[in-house]
Jmol script that loads the backbone (N, CA, C; Angstrom):
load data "model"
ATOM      1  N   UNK A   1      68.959  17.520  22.380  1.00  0.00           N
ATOM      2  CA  UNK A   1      68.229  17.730  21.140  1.00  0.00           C
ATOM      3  C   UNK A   1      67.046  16.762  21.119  1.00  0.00           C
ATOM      4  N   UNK A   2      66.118  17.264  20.830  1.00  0.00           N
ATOM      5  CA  UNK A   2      64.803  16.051  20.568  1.00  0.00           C
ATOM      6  C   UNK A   2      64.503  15.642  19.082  1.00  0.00           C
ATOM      7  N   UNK A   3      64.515  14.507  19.524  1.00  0.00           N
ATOM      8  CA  UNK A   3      64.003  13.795  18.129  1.00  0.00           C
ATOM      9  C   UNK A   3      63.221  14.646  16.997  1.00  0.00           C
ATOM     10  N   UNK A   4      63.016  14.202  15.830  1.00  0.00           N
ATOM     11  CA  UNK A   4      61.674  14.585  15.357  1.00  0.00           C
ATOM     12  C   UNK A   4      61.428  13.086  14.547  1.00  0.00           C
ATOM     13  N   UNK A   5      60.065  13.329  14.539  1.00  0.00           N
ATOM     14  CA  UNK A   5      59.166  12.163  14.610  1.00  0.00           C
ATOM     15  C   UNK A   5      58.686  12.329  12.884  1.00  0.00           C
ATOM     16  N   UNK A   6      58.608  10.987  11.993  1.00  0.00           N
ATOM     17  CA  UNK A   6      57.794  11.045  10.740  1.00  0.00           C
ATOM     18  C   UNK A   6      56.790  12.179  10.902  1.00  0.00           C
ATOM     19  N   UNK A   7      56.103  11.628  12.406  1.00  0.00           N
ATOM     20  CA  UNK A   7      55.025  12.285  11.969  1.00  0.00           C
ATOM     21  C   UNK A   7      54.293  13.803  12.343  1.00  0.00           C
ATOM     22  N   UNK A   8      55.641  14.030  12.857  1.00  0.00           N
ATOM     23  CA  UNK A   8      55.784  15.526  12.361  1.00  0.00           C
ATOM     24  C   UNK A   8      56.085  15.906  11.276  1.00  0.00           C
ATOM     25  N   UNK A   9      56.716  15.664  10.188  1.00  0.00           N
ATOM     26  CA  UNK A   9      57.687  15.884   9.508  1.00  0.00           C
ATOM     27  C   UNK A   9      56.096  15.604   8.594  1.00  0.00           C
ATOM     28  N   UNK A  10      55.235  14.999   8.990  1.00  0.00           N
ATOM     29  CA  UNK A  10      53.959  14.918   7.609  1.00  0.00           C
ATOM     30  C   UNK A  10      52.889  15.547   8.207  1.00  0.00           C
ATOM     31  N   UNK A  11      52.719  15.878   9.719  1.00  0.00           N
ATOM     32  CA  UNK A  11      52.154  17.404  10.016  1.00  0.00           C
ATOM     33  C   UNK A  11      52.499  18.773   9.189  1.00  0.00           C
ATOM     34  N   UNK A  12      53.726  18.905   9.313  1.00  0.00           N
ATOM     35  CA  UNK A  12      54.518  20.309   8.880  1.00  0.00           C
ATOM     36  C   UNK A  12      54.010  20.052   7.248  1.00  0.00           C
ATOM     37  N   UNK A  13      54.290  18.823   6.612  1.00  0.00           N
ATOM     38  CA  UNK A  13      54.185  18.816   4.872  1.00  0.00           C
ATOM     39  C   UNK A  13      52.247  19.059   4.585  1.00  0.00           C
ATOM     40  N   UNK A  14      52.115  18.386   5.742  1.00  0.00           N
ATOM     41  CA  UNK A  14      50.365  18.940   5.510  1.00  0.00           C
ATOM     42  C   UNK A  14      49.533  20.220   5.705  1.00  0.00           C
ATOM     43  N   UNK A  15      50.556  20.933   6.496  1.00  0.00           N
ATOM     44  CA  UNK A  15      50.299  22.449   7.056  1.00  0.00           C
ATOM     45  C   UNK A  15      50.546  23.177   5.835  1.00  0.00           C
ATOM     46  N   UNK A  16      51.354  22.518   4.955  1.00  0.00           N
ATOM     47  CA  UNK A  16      52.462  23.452   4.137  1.00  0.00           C
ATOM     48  C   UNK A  16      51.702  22.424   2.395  1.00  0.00           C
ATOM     49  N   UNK A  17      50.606  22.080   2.696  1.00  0.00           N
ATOM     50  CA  UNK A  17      50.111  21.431   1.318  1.00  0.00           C
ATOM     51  C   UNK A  17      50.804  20.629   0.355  1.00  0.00           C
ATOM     52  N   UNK A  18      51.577  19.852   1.108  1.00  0.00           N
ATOM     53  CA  UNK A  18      52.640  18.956   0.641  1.00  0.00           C
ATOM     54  C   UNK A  18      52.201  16.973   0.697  1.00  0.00           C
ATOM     55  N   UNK A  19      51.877  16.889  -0.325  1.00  0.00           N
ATOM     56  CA  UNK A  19      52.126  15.074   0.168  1.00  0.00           C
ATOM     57  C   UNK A  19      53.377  14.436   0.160  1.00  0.00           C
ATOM     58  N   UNK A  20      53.424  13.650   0.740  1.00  0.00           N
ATOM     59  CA  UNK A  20      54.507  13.105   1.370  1.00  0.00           C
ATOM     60  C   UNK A  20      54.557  11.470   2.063  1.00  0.00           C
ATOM     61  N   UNK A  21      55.357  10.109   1.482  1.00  0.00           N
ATOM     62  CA  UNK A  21      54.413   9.120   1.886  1.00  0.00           C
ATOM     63  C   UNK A  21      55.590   8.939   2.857  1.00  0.00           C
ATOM     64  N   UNK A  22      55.412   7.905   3.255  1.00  0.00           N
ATOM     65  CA  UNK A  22      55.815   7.223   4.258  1.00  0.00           C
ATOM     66  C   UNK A  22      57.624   7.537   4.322  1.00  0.00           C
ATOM     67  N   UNK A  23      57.896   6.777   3.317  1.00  0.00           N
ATOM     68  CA  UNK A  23      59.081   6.798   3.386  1.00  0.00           C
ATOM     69  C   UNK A  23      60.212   8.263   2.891  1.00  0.00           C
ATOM     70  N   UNK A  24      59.012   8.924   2.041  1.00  0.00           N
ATOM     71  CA  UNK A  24      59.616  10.470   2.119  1.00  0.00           C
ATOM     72  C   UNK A  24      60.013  11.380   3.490  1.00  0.00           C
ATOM     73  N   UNK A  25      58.899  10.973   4.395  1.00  0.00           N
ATOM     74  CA  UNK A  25      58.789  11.555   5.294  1.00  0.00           C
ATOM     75  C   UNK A  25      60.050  10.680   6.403  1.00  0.00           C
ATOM     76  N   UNK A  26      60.301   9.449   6.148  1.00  0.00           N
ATOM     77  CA  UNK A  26      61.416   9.024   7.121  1.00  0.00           C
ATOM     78  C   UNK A  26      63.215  10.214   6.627  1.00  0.00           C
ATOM     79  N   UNK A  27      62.925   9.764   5.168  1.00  0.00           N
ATOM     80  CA  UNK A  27      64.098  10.570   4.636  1.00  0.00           C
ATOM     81  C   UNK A  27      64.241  11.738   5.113  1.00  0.00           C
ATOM     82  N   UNK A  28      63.009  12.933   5.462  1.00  0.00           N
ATOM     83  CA  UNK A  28      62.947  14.146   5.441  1.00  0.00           C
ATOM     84  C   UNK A  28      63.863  14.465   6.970  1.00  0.00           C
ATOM     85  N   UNK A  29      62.963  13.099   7.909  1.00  0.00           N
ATOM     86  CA  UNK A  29      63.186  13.039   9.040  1.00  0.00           C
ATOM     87  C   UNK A  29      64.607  13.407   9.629  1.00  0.00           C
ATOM     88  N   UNK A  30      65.438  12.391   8.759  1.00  0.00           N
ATOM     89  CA  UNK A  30      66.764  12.192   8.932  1.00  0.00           C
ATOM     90  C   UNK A  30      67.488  13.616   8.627  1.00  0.00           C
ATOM     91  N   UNK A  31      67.047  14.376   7.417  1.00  0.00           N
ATOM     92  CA  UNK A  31      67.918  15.154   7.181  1.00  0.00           C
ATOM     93  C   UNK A  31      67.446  16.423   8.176  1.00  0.00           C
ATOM     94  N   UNK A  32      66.066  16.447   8.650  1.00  0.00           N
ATOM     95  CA  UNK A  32      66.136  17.503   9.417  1.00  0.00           C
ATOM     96  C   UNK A  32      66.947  17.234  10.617  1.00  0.00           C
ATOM     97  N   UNK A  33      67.082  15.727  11.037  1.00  0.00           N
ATOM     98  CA  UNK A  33      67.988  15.991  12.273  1.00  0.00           C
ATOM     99  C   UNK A  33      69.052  16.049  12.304  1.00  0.00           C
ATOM    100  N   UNK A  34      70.221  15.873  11.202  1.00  0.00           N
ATOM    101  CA  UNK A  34      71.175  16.528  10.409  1.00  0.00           C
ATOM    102  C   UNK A  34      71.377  18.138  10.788  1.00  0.00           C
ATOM    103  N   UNK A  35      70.011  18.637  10.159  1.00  0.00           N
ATOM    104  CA  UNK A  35      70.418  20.022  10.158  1.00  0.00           C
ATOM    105  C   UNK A  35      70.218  20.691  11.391  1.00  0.00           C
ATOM    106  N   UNK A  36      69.355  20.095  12.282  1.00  0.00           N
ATOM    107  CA  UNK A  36      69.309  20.434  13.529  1.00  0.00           C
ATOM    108  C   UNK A  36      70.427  20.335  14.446  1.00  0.00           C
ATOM    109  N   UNK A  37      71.156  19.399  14.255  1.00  0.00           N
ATOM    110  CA  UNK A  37      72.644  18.897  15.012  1.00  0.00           C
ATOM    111  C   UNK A  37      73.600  19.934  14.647  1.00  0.00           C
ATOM    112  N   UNK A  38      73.949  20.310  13.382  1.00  0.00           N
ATOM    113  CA  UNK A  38      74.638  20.624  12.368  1.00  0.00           C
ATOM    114  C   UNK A  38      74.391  22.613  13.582  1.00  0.00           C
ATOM    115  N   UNK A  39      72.976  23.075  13.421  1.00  0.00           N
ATOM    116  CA  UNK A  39      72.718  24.532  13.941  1.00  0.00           C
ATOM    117  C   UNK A  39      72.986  24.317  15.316  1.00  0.00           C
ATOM    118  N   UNK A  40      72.672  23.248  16.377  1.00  0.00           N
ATOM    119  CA  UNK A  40      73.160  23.128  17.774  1.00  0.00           C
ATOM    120  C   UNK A  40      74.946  23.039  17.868  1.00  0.00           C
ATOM    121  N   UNK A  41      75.581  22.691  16.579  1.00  0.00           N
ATOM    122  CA  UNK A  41      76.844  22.890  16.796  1.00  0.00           C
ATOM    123  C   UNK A  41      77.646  24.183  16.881  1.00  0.00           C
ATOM    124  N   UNK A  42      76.585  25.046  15.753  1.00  0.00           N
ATOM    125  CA  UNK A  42      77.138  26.656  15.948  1.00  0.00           C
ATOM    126  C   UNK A  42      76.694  27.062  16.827  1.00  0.00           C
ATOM    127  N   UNK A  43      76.073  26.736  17.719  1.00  0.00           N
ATOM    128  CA  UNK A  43      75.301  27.258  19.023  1.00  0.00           C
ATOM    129  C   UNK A  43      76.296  27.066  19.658  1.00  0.00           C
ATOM    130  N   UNK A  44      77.808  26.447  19.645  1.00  0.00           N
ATOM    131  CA  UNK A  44      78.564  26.019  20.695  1.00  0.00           C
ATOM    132  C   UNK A  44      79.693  27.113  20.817  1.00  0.00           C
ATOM    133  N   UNK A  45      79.910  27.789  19.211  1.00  0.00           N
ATOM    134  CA  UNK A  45      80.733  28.390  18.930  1.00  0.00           C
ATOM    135  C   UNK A  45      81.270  29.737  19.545  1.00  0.00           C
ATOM    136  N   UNK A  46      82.414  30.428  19.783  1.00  0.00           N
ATOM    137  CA  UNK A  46      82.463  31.456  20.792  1.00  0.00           C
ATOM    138  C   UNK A  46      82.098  32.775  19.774  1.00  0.00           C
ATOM    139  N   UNK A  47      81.115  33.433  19.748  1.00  0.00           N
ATOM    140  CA  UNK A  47      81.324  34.620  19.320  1.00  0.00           C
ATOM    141  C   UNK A  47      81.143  36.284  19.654  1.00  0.00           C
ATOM    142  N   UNK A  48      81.679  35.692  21.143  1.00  0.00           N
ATOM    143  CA  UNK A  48      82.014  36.753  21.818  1.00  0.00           C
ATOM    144  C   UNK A  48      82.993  38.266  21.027  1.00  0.00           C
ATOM    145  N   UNK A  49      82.557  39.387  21.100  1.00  0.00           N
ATOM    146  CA  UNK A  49      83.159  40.385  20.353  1.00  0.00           C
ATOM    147  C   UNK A  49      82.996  40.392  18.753  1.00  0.00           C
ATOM    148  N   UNK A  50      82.250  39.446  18.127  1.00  0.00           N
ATOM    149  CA  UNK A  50      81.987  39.823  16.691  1.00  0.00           C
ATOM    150  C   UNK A  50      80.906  40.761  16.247  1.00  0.00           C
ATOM    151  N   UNK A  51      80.695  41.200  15.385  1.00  0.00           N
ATOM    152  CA  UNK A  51      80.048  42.142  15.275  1.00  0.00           C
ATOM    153  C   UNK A  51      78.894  41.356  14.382  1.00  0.00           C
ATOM    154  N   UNK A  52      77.208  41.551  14.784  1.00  0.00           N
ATOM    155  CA  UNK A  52      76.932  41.002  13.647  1.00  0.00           C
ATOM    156  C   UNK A  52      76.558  41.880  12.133  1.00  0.00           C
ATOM    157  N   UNK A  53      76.694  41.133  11.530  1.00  0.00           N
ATOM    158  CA  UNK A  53      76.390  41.368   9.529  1.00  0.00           C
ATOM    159  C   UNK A  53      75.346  41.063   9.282  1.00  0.00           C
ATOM    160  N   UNK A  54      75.348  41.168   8.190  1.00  0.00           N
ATOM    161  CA  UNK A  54      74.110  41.274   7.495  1.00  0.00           C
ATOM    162  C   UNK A  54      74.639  40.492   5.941  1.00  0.00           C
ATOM    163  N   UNK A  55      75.639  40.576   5.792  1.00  0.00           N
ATOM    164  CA  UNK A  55      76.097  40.316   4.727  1.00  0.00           C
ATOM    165  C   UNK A  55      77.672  40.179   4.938  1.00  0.00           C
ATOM    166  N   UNK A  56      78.200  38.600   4.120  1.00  0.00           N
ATOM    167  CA  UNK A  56      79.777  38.283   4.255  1.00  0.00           C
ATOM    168  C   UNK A  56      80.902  39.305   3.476  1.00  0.00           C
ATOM    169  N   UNK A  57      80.426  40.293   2.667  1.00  0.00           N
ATOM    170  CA  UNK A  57      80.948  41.552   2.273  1.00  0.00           C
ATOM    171  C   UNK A  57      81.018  42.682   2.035  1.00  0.00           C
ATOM    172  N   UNK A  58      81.587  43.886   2.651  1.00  0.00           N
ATOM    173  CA  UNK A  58      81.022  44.471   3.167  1.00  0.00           C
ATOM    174  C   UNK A  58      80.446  45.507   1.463  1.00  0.00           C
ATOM    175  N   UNK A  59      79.406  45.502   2.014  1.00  0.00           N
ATOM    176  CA  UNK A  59      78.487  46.169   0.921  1.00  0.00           C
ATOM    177  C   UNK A  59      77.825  47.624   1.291  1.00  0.00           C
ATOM    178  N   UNK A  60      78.318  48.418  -0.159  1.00  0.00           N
ATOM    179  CA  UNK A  60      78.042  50.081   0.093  1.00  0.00           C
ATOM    180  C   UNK A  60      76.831  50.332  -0.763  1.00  0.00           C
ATOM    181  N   UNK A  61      75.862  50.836  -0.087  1.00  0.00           N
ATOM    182  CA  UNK A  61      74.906  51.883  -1.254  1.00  0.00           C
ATOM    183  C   UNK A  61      75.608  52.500  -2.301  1.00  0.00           C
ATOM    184  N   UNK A  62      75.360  52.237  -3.599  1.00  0.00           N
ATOM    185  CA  UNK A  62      75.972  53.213  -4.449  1.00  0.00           C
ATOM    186  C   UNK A  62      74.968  53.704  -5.154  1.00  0.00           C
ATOM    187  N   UNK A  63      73.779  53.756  -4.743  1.00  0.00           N
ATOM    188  CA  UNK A  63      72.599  54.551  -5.188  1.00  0.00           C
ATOM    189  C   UNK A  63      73.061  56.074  -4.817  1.00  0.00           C
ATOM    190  N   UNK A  64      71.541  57.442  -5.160  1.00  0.00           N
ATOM    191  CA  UNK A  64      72.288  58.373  -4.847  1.00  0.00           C
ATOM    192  C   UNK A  64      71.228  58.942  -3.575  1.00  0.00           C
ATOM    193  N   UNK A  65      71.166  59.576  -3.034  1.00  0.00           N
ATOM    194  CA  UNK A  65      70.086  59.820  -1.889  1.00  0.00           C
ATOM    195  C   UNK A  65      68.993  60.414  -2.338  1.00  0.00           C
ATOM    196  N   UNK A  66      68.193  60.026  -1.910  1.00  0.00           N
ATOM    197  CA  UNK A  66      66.559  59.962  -2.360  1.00  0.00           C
ATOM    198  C   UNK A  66      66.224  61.004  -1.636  1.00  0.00           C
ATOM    199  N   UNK A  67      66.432  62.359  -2.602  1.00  0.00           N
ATOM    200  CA  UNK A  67      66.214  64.017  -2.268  1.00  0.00           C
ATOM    201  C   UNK A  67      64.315  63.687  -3.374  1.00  0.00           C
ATOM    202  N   UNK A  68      64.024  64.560  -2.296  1.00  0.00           N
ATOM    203  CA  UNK A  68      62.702  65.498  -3.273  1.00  0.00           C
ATOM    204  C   UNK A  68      62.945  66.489  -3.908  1.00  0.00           C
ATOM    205  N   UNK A  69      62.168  66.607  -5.021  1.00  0.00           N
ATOM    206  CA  UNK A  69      62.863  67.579  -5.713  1.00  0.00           C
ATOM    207  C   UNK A  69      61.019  68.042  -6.529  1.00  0.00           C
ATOM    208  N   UNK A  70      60.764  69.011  -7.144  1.00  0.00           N
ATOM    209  CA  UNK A  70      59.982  69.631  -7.669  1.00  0.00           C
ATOM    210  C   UNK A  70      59.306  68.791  -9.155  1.00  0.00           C
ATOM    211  N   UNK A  71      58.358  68.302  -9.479  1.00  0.00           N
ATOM    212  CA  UNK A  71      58.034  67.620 -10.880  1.00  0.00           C
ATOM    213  C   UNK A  71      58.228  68.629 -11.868  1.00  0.00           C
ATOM    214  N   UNK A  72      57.995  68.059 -13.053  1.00  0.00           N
ATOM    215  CA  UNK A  72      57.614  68.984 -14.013  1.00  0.00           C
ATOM    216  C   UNK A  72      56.368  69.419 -14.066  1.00  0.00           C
ATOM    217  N   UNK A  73      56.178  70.656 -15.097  1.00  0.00           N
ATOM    218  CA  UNK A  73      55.041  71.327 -14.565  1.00  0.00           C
ATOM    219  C   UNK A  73      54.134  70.409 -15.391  1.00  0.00           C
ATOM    220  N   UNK A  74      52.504  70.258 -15.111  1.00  0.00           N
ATOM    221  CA  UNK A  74      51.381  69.532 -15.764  1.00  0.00           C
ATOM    222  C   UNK A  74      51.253  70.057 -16.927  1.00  0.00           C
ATOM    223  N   UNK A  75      51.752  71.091 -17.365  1.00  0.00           N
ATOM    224  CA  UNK A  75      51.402  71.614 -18.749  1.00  0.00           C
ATOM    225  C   UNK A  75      52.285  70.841 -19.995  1.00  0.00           C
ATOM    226  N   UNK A  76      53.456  70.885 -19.483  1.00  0.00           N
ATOM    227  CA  UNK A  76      54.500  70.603 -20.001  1.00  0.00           C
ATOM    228  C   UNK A  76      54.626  68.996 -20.364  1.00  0.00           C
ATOM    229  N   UNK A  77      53.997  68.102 -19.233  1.00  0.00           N
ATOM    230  CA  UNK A  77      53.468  66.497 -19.540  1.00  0.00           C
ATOM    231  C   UNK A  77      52.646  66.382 -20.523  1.00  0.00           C
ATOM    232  N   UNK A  78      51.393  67.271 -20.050  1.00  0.00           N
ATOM    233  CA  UNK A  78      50.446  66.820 -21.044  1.00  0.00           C
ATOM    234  C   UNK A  78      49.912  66.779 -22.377  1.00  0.00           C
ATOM    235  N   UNK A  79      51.558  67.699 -22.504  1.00  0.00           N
ATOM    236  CA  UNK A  79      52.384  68.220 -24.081  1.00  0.00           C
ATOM    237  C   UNK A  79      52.412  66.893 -24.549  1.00  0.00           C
ATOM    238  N   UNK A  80      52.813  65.487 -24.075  1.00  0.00           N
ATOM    239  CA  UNK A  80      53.161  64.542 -24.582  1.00  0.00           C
ATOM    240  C   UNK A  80      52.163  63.716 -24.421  1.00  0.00           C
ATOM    241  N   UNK A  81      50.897  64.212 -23.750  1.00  0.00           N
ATOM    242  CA  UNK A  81      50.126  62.502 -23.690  1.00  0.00           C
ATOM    243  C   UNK A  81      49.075  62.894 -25.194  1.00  0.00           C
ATOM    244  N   UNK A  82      48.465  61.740 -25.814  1.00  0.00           N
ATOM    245  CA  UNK A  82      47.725  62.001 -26.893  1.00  0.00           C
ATOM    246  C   UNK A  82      46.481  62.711 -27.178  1.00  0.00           C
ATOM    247  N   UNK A  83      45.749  62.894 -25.452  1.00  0.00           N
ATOM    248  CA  UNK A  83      44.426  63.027 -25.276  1.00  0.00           C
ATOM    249  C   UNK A  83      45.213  63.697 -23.687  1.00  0.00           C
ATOM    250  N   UNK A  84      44.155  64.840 -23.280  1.00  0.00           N
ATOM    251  CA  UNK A  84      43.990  64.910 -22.323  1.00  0.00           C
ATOM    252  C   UNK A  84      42.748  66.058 -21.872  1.00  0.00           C
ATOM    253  N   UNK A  85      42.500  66.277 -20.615  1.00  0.00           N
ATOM    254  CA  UNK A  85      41.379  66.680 -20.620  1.00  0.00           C
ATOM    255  C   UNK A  85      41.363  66.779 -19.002  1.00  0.00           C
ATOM    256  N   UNK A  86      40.997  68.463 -18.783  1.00  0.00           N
ATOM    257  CA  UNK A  86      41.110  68.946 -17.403  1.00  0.00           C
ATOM    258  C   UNK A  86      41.965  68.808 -16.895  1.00  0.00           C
ATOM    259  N   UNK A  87      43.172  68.622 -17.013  1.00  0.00           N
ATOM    260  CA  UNK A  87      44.678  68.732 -16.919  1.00  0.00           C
ATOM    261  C   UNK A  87      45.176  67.132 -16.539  1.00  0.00           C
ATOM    262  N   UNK A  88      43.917  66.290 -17.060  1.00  0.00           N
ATOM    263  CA  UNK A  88      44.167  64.708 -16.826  1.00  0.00           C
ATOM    264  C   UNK A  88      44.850  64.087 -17.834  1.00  0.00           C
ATOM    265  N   UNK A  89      45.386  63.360 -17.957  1.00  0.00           N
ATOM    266  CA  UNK A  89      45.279  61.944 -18.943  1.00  0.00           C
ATOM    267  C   UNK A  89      43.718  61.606 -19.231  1.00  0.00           C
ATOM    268  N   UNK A  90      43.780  61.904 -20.977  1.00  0.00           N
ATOM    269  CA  UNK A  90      42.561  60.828 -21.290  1.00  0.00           C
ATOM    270  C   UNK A  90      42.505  59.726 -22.192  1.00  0.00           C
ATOM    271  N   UNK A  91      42.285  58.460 -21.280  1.00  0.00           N
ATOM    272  CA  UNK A  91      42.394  57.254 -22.055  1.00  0.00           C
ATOM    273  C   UNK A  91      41.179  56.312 -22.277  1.00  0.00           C
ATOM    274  N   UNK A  92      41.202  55.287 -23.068  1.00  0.00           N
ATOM    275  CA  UNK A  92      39.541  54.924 -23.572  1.00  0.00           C
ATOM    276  C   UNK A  92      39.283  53.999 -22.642  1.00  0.00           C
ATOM    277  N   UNK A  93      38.007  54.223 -21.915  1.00  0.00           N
ATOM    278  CA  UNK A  93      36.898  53.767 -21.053  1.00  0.00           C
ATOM    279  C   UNK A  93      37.118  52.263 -21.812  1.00  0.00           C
ATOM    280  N   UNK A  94      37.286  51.504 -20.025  1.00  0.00           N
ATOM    281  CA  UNK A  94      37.442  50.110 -20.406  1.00  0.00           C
ATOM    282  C   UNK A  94      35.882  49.557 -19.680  1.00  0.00           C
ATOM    283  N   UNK A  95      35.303  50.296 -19.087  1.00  0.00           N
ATOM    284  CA  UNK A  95      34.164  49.518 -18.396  1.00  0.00           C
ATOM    285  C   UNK A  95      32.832  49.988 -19.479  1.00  0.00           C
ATOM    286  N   UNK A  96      31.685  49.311 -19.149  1.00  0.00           N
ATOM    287  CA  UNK A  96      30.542  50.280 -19.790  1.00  0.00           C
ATOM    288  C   UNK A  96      29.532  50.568 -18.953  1.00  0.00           C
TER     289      UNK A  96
END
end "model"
wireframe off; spacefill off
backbone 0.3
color backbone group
């Protein structure tokens, strides 16, 4: 595993528009190499024959299938809008 350095750790916070002083950046240091140790340990793990997921349960669409289907007719909409005009919506001109 390689180190990481403060001053990476205040590269990355400067890439990412972050200040960060000195000693933030030692703290940051530490915990990224924490978490780096921590992901090289599941790297060790056997997971030969698992299947991968996507999710820890197994989760069903219960939506309903996204058929096309025919609108209503334009006559019949424009029954409900207040204004309309050439089979449009007409609403009040926001520009001049």
């Amino acid at each position: 595993m390689s180190k990481i350095s403060a001053d990476q750790v205040k590269h990355v916070a400067h890439l990412a528009r972050i200040a960060v002083s000195n000693e933030e950046a030692e703290k940051m240091r530490d915990e990224l190499e924490k978490i780096t140790a921590f992901v090289e340990k599941l790297n060790e793990v056997n997971t030969d024959g698992v299947e991968p997921t996507s999710h820890v349960l197994n989760m069903k669409n219960v939506m309903r299938e996204d058929v096309p289907t025919d609108g209503l007719p334009r006559e019949k909409v424009l029954k409900n809008a207040p204004q309309h005009q050439d089979g449009q919506f007409r609403v009040p001109s926001i520009l001049e």
